[in-house]
C-alpha positions, 0 to 999 in steps of 0.5 A: 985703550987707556981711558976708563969705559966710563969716561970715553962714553961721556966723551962720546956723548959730547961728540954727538952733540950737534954744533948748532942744535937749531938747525941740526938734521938727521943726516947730519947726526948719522954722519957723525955717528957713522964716523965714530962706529968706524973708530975702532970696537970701542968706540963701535961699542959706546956710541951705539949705546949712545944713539940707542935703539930705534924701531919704526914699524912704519913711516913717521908723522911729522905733522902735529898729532892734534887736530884741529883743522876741519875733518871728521868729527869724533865718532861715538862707541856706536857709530858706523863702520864707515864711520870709523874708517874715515875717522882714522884715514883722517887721523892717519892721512893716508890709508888705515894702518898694515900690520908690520910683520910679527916675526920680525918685531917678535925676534927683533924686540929681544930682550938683550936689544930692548935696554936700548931702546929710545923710540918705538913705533909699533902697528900691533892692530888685529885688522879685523873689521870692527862688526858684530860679527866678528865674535863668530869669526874670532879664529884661533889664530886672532886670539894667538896673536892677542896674547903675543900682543900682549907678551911682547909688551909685558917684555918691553915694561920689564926690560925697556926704561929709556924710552924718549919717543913711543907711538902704539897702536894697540888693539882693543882689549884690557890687559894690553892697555894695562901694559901700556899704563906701566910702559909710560910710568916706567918712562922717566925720559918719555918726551912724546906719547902717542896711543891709537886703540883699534875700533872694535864693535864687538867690545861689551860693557863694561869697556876696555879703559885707560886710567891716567892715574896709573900712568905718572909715579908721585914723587917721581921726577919725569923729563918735560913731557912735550906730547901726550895723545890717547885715541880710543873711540871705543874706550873709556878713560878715568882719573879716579884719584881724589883731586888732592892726588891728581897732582903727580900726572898734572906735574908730569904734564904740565910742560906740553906743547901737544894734548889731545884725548879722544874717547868714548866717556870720561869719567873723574871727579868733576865734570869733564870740562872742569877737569879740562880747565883744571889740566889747561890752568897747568899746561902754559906752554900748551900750542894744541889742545884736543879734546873729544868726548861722545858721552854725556857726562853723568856729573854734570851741573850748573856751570854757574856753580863753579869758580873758574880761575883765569887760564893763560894760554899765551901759545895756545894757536889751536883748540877742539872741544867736544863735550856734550855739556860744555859751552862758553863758560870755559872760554870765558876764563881763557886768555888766548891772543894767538888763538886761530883755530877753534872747533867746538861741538857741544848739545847745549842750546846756544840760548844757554851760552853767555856771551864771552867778553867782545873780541876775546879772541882777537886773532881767531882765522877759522871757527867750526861750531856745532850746537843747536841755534842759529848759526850767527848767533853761535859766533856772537856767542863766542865775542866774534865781532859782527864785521869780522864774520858778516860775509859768512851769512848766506842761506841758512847761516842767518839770525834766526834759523834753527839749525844742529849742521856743523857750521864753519866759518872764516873769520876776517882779521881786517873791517870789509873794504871801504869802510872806516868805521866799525859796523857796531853791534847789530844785535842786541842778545837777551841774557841767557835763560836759567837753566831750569827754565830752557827745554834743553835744561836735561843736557845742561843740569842733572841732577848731583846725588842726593844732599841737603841742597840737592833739591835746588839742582834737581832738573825741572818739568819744563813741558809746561813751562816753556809753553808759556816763554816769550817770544820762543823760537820755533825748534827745527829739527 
């Protein structure tokens, strides 16, 4: 042909485009590839350079990768095999994840084929059983398929740089996470990032770690990310780039639809709920936020001590919070109006939750909530009106019974039939008690390292103290 090579792949490219992006299907986009490969060995050439390589080691999830519909809750680094199981059966909504046939991904993934590469799935879990015992059984063969494990990566980091789409499992251990840190930030047109580590008992402190600083280049323009979820119950994530450097992952970030992290500590700067509010005051677009933490935070003070500023979170329909130490000061500064879905799991008594403002979530459908107190209490501190979910108190679910049971509620959007008029407000809640003052004061404030006004902060004896507190409820544990 008479054409330049590089103008008949951009002719090419133009072929491709859908007429009508809205409702373009996958059907549709291979037929008219397919009627380009037939062209002749030219066009054979450019369009598969065009389309690009695609590797799916298993079927792909077309459901969100957040969760926020009800399920099992995230499970510490400790928890039960079974535990786990059910955790990732959830996540994956089926049964846990086969290891592809190496050989084949092995041979495939060459390094002549790995430029063109543009999504990847890839199920690299050992599929040993996450048990102490499984040092004692840690067999050659594992441990040569570990290091495959990890070359196969080192291949794609150094070979691989337009990758738009890429789902991992990947098994527990250091340096494979490591080239997953430089696989993203080589990424200049990743769009969707999904990362599950393999639960694995047998890991010893310190444990194996993601840093999300590693992850985003500065002053490196990145296409709009629209996905990022790490999975890792048994790792650790830190972002311990000073806070005038976190600027080059939040830019990267800030265009989600889709954030979710779950791990088993979360360790930066602030406490880790001030640094969710710092990343949602960035992510406007967001429509589904997760966030799960089984660790207490070690940075944690009071959370009157900090200036929140306003999140605006127009899209946002869905959101999970489990941090042992968070509470409603953080949604206090969220503006939410298509919230639906909220399931929060915290260990700070409700006693300490001020009450976010009436009606803050006016479109909220379903509320899962699990912190000590009384079960009505919890929706009153979260501005839920009275008559939107007073078909919800039955049994235990009352006023005054002290409970830590999840408690899911479904919240009504409409008054109960036959009444015109609003109930009001049936309880009249005291204002919260002072940190220092409340038995559950050792989840809520610790102490900050040692300063001229540290000494304010330090925690407080309260096993006297609360003795003498009026009317004190009866704690059931």
């Amino acid at each position: 042909m008479g054409l330049n090579g590089e103008i008949l792949q951009n002719i090419i490219a133009f072929a491709m485009l859908p007429d009508d992006p809205a409702t373009e299907t996958l059907v549709r986009y291979i037929i008219r590839s397919r009627q380009l490969h037939l062209v002749n060995k030219f066009f054979n050439q450019f369009t598969r350079r065009t389309v690009g390589l695609h590797v799916h080691t298993s079927a792909p999830l077309w459901s969100p990768a957040a969760r926020v519909d009800l399920g099992p809750w995230h499970p510490s680094a400790s928890a039960s095999v079974h535990t786990h199981n059910k955790y990732w059966v959830h996540h994956h909504r089926f049964q846990l994840p086969i290891r592809a046939d190496w050989v084949f991904i092995d041979t495939y993934l060459s390094t002549a084929r790995l430029p063109k590469l543009r999504s990847l799935t890839l199920d690299l879990w050992t599929g040993l059983p996450g048990t102490p015992s499984v040092p004692a059984r840690w067999t050659e063969s594992a441990t040569t398929y570990i290091s495959a494990v990890e070359a196969l990566l080192d291949r794609i980091e150094c070979t691989a740089f337009g990758i738009e789409d890429i789902h991992v499992r990947l098994p527990c251990h250091q340096p494979a996470i490591d080239s997953m840190h430089r696989i993203i930030a080589n990424q200049y047109n990743l769009r969707r990032v999904r990362i599950e580590v393999e639960t694995s008992s047998y890991t010893r402190t310190p444990r194996p770690r993601f840093n999300l600083d590693n992850m985003a280049t500065a002053r490196v323009k990145y296409a709009p990310l629209q996905t990022f979820i790490i999975r890792a119950p048994t790792c650790d994530i830190h972002f311990m780039k000073a806070p005038d450097s976190q600027t080059a992952f939040f830019d990267r970030v800030a265009p989600l639809y889709e954030f979710g992290i779950a791990c088993s500590a979360f360790a930066t700067y602030y406490p880790a709920w001030v640094w969710l509010h710092h990343l949602l005051r960035r992510t406007t677009r967001l429509e589904l936020c997760e966030f799960n933490v089984s660790e207490t935070d070690d940075r944690v003070v009071d959370p009157a001590r900090f200036n929140l500023r306003p999140m605006n979170l127009p899209r946002l329909w869905g959101l999970t919070l489990q941090i042992p130490t968070v509470d409603s000061h953080i949604l206090q500064h969220m503006s939410a109006p298509m919230l639906h879905y909220l399931r929060i799991r915290s260990s700070v008594d409700v006693e300490l939750w001020p009450n976010c403002p009436h009606e803050h979530f006016p479109r909220l459908k379903l509320v899962s909530v699990k912190f000590p107190g009384p079960s009505i209490l919890r929706l009153h501190a979260l501005g839920i009106a009275f008559e939107r979910f007073i078909h919800n108190m039955t049994g235990v679910h009352d006023w005054d019974t002290e409970h830590c049971a999840e408690f899911a509620a479904f919240i009504k959007p409409y008054n109960r039939p036959g009444r015109t008029t609003p109930y009001g407000e049936p309880y009249s809640r005291p204002p919260p008690l002072p940190h220092t003052l409340h038995p559950s004061a050792s989840l809520a404030l610790i102490a900050l390292p040692s300063s001229p006004s540290s000494d304010a902060l330090a925690p407080t004896n309260t096993s006297n103290i609360c003795n003498h507190l009026p009317n004190k409820r009866p704690r059931l544990h």
